[in-house]
TIKOLPA-491955 format. One record per residue: y, z, x of N, C-alpha, C in turn; chain. Coordinates in Angstrom, 3 decimals. Each point is the difference from the previous one (the first is absolute). Example, Ala and Ser with C-alpha at 12.3 -4.5 7.8 and 13.67 -1.06 7.14 Angstrom:
2
[node [-5.690 7.800 13.190] [1.190 0.000 -0.890] [1.200 0.000 0.900] A],
[node [1.050 -0.720 -0.350] [1.190 0.060 0.820] [1.090 0.730 -0.770] A],
//
This chain:
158
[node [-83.015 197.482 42.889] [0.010 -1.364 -0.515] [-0.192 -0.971 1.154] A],
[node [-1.088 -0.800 -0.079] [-0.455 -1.075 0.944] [1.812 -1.224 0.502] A],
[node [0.138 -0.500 0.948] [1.100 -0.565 0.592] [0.538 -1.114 -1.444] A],
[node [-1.549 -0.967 -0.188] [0.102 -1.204 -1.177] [-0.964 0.044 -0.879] A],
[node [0.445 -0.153 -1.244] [-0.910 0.188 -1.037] [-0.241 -1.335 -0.813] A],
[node [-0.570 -0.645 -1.263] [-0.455 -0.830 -0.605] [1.088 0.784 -1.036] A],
[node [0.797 -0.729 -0.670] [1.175 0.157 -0.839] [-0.231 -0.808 -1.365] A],
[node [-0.522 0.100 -1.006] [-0.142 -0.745 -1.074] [0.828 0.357 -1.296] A],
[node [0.124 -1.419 -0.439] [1.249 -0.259 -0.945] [-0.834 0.336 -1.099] A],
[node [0.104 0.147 -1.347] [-0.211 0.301 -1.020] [0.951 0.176 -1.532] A],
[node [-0.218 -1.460 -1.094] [1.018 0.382 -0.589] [-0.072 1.493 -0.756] A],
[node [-0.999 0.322 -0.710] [0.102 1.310 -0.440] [-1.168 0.990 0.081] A],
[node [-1.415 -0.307 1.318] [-1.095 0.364 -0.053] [-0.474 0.417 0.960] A],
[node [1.283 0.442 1.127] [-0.461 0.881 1.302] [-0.473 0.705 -0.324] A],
[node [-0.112 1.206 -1.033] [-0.250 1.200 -0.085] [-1.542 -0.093 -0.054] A],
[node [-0.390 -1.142 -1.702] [-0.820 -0.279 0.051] [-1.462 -0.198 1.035] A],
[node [0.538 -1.308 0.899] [-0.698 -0.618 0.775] [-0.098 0.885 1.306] A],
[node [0.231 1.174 0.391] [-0.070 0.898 0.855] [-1.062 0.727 -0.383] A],
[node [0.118 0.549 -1.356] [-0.995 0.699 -0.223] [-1.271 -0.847 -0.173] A],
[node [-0.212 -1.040 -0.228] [-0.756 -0.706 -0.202] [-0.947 -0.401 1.604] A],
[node [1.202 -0.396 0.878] [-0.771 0.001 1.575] [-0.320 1.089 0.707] A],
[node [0.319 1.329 -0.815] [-0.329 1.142 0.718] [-1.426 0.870 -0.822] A],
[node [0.299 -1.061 -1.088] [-2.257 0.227 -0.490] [-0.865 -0.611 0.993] A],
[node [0.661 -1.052 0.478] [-1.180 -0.747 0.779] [-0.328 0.396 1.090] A],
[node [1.102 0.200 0.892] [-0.353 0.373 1.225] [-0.259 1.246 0.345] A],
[node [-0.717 0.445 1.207] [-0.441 0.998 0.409] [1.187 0.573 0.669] A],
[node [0.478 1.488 0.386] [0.961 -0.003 0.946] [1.285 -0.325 -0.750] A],
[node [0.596 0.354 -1.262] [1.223 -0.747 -0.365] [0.433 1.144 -1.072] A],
[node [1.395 -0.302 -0.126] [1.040 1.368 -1.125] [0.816 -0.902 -0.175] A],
[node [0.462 0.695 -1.146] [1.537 -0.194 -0.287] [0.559 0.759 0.981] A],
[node [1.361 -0.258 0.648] [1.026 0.510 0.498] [0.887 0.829 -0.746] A],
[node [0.924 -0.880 -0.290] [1.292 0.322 -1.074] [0.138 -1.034 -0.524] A],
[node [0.448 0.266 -1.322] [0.742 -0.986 -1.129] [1.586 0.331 -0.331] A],
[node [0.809 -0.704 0.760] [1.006 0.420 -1.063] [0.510 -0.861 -1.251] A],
[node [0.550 0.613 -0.750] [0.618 -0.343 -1.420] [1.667 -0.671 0.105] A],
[node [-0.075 -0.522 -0.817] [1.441 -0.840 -0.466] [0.601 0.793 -1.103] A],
[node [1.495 0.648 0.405] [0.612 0.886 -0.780] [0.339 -1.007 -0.886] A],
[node [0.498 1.070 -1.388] [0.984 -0.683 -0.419] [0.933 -0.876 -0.278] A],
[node [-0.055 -1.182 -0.470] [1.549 -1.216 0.547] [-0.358 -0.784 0.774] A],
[node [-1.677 -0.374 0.752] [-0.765 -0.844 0.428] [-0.282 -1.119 -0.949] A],
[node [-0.338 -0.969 1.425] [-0.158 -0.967 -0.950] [-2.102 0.355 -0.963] A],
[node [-0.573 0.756 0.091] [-1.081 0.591 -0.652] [0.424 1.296 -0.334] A],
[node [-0.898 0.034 -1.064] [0.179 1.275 -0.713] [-0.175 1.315 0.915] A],
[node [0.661 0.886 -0.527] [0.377 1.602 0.817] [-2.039 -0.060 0.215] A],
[node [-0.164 0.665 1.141] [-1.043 0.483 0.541] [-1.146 -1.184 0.326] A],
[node [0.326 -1.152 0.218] [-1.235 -0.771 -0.368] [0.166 0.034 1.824] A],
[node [-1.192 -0.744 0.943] [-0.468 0.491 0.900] [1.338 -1.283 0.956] A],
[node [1.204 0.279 1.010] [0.571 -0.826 0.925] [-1.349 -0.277 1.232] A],
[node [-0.198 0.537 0.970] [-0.531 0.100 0.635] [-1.459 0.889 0.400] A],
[node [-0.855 -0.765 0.578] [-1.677 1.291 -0.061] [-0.421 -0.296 1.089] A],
[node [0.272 0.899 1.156] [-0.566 0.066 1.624] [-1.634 0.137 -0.361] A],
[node [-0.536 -0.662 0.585] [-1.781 0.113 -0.099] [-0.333 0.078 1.636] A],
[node [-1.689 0.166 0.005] [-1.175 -0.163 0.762] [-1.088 -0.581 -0.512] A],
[node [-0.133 -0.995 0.503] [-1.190 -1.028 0.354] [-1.181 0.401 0.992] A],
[node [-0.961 0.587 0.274] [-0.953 0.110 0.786] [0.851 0.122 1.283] A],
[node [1.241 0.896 0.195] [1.193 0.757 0.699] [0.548 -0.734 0.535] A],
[node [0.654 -1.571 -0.627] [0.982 -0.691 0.252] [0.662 0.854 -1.138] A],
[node [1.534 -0.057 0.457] [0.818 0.186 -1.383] [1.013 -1.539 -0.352] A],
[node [0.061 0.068 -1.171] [0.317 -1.035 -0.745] [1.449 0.813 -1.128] A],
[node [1.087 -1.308 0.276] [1.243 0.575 -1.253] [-0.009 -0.739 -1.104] A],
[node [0.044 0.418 -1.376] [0.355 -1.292 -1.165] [0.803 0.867 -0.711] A],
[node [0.871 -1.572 -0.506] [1.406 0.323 -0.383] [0.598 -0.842 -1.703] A],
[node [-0.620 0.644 -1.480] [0.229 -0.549 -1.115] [1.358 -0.590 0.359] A],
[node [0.533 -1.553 0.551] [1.062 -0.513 -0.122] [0.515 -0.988 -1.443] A],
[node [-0.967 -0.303 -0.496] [-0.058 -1.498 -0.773] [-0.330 -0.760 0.492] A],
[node [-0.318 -1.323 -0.930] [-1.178 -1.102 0.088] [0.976 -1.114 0.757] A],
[node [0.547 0.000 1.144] [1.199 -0.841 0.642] [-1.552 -0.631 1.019] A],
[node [-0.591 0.881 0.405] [-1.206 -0.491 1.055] [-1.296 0.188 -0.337] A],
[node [-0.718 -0.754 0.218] [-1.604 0.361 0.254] [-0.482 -0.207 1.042] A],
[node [-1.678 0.384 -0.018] [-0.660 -0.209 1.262] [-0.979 -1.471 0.397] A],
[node [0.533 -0.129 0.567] [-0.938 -1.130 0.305] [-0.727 0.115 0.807] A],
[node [-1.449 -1.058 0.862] [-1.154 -0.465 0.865] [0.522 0.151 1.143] A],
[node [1.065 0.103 0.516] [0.961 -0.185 0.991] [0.116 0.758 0.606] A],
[node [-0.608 1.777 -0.579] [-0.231 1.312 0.879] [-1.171 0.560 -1.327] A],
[node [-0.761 0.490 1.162] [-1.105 0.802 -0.795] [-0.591 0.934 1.202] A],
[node [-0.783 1.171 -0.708] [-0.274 0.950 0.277] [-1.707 -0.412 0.845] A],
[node [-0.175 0.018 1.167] [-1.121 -0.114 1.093] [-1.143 1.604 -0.397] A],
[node [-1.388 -0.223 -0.798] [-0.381 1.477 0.068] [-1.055 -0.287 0.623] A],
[node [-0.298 0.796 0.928] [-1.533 -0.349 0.409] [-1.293 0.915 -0.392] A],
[node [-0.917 -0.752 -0.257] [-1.197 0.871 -0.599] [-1.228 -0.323 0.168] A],
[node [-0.448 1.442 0.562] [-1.119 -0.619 0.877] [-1.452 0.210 -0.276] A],
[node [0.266 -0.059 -1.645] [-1.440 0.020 -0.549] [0.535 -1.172 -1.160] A],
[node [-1.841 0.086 -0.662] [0.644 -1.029 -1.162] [0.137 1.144 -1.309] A],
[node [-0.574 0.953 -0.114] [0.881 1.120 -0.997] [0.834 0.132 -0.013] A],
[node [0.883 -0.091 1.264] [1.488 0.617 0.214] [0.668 -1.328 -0.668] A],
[node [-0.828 -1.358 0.549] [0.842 -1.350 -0.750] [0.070 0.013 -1.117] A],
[node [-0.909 0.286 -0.375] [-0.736 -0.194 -1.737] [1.490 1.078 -1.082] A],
[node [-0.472 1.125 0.744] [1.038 1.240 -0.304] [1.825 -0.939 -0.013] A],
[node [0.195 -0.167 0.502] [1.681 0.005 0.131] [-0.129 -1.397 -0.327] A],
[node [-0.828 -1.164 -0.345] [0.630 -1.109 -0.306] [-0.001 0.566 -1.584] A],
[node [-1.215 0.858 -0.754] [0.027 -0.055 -1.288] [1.385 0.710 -0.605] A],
[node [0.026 1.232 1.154] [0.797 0.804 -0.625] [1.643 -0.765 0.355] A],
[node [0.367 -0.529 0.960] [0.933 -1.410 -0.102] [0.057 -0.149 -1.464] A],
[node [-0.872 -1.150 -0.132] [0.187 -0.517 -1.142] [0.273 0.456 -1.561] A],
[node [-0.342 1.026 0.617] [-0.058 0.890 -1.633] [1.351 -0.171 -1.015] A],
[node [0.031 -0.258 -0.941] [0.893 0.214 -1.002] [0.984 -1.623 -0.080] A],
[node [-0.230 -1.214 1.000] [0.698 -1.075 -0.282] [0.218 -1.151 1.513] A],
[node [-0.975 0.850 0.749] [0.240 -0.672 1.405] [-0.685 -1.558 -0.042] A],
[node [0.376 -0.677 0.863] [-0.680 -1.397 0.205] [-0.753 -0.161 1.297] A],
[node [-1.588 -0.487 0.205] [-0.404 0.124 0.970] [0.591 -1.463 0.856] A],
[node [-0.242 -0.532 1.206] [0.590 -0.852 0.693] [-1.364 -0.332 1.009] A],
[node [0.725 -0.441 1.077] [-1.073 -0.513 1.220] [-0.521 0.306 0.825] A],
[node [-1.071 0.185 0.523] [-0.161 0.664 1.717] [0.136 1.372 -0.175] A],
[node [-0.153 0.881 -0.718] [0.603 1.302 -0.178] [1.070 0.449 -0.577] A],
[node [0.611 -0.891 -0.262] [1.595 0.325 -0.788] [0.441 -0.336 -1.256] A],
[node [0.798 1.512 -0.789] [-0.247 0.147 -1.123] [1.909 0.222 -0.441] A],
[node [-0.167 -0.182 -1.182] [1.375 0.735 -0.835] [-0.320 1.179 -1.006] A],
[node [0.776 1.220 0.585] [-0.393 0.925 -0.988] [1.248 0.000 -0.959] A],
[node [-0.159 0.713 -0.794] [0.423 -0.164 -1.780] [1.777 -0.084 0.443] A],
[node [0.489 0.383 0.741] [1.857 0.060 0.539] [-0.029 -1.129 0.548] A],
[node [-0.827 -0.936 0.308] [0.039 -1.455 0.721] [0.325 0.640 1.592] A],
[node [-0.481 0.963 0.587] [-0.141 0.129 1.539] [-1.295 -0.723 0.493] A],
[node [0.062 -0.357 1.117] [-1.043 -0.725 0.302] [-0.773 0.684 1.606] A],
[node [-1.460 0.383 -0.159] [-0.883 0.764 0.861] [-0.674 -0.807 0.290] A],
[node [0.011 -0.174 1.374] [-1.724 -0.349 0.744] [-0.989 1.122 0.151] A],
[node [-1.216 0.016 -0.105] [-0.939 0.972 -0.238] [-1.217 -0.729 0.548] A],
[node [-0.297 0.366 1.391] [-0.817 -0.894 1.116] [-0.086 1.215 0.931] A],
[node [-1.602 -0.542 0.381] [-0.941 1.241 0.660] [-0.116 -0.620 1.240] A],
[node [0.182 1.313 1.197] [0.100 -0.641 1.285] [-1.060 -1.344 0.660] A],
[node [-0.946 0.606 -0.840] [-1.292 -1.322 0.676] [0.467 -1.509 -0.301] A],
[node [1.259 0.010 -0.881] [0.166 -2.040 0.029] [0.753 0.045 1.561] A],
[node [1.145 0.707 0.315] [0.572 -0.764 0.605] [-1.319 0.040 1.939] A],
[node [-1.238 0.841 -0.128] [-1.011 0.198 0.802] [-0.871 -1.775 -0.446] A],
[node [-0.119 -0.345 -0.995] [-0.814 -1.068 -0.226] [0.750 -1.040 0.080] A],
[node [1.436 -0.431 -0.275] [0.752 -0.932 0.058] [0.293 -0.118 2.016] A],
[node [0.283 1.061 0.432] [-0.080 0.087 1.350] [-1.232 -0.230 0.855] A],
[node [-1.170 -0.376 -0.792] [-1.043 -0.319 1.173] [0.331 -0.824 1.141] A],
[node [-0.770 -0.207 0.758] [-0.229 -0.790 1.405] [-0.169 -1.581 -0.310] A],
[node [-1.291 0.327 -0.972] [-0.462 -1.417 -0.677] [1.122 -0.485 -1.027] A],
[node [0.683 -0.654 0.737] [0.750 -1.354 -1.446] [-0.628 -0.012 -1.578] A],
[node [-1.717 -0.413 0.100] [-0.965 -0.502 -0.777] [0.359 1.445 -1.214] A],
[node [-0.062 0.841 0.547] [-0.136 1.860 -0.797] [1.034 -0.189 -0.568] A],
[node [0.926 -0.115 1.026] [1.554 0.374 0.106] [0.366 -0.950 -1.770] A],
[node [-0.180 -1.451 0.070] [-0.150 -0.549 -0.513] [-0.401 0.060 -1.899] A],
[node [-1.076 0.264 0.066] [-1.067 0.118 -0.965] [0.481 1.367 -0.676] A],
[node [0.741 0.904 0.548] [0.561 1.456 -0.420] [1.146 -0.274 -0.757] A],
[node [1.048 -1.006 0.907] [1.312 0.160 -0.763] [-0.280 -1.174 -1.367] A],
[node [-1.198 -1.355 0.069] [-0.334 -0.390 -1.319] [-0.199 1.079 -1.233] A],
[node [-0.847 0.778 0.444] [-0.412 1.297 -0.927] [0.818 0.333 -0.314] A],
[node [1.661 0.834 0.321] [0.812 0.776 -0.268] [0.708 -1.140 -1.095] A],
[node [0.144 -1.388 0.686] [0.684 -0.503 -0.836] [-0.548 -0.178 -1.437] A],
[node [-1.094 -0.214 -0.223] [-0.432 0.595 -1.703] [-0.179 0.982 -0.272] A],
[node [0.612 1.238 0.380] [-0.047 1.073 -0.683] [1.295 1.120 -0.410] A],
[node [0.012 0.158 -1.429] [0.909 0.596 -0.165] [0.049 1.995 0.770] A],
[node [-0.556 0.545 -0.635] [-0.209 1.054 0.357] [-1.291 -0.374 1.447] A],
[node [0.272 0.429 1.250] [-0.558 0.427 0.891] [-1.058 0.345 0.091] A],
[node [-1.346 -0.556 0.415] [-1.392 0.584 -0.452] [-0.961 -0.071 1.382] A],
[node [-0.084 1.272 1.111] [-0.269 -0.103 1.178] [-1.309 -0.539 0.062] A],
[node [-0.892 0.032 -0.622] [-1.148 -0.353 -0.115] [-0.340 -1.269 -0.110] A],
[node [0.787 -1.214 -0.742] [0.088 -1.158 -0.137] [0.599 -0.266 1.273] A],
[node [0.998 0.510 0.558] [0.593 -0.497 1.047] [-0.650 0.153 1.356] A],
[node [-0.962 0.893 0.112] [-1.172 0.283 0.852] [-1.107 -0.955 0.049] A],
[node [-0.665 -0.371 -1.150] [-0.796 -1.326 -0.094] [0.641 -1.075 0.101] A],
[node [1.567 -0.863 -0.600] [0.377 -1.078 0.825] [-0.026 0.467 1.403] A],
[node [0.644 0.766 0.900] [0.289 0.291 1.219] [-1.631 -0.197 0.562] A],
[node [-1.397 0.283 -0.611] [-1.063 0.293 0.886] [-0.688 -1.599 -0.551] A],
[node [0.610 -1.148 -0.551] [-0.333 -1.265 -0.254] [-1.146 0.056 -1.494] A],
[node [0.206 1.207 -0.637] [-1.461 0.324 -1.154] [1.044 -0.591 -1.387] A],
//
């Protein structure tokens, strides 16, 4: 087990939403699930806790109840360095109730929130030239989902 992990609350849909991030990514399992005996506050066997892998981060979620949610305030950094790979994980994100957002950033259907950005912005936002530098981060700012190709023609002044 890695030193620190990404720990997510869940009122009753860890189990769920594990299996759900472990369709998407490449590199990822279930761990373990354990169950809530008897005399819990959820019914005998329904899922307490589900150790995962993320593209071999591991991640804990824990069915507590609806006391917390997630907010904009922490989200998940993925980088992708094609636009298939973008295309791929923003749709499959979204699938089943997610909300898309700004600049790359989305809400999938548990209200977690992912950035999904391909190494070449922070290469075009970093130019030399201001003017590029410039004209790149305009681009990003109208776009919801990430589109390297648009962001390549603002960056080359087309």
């Amino acid at each position: 087990m890695q030193a620190i992990s990404p720990f997510l609350w869940f009122d009753d849909q860890a189990e769920q939403a594990a299996e759900f991030y472990v369709s998407i990514f490449d590199n990822s399992r279930i761990l373990n699930v354990s169950r809530y005996p008897e005399g819990s506050p959820y019914p005998a066997g329904t899922a307490m806790g589900v150790s995962f892998v993320l593209d071999g981060l591991e991640f804990q979620a824990l069915n507590a109840g609806p006391q917390f949610h997630f907010s904009e305030a922490i989200s998940f950094f993925v980088s992708a360095e094609t636009q298939e790979k973008i295309n791929h994980l923003w749709e499959s994100l979204l699938e089943g109730g997610g909300t898309e957002s700004q600049c790359g950033w989305l809400k999938d259907r548990f209200g977690l929130s992912w950035q999904i950005v391909p190494p070449a912005l922070g290469e075009l936002l970093g130019d030399a030239d201001p003017e590029k530098s410039r004209r790149t981060m305009e681009a990003m700012m109208t776009m919801q989902k990430i589109v390297i190709a648009d962001l390549q023609r603002a960056h080359d002044g087309e």
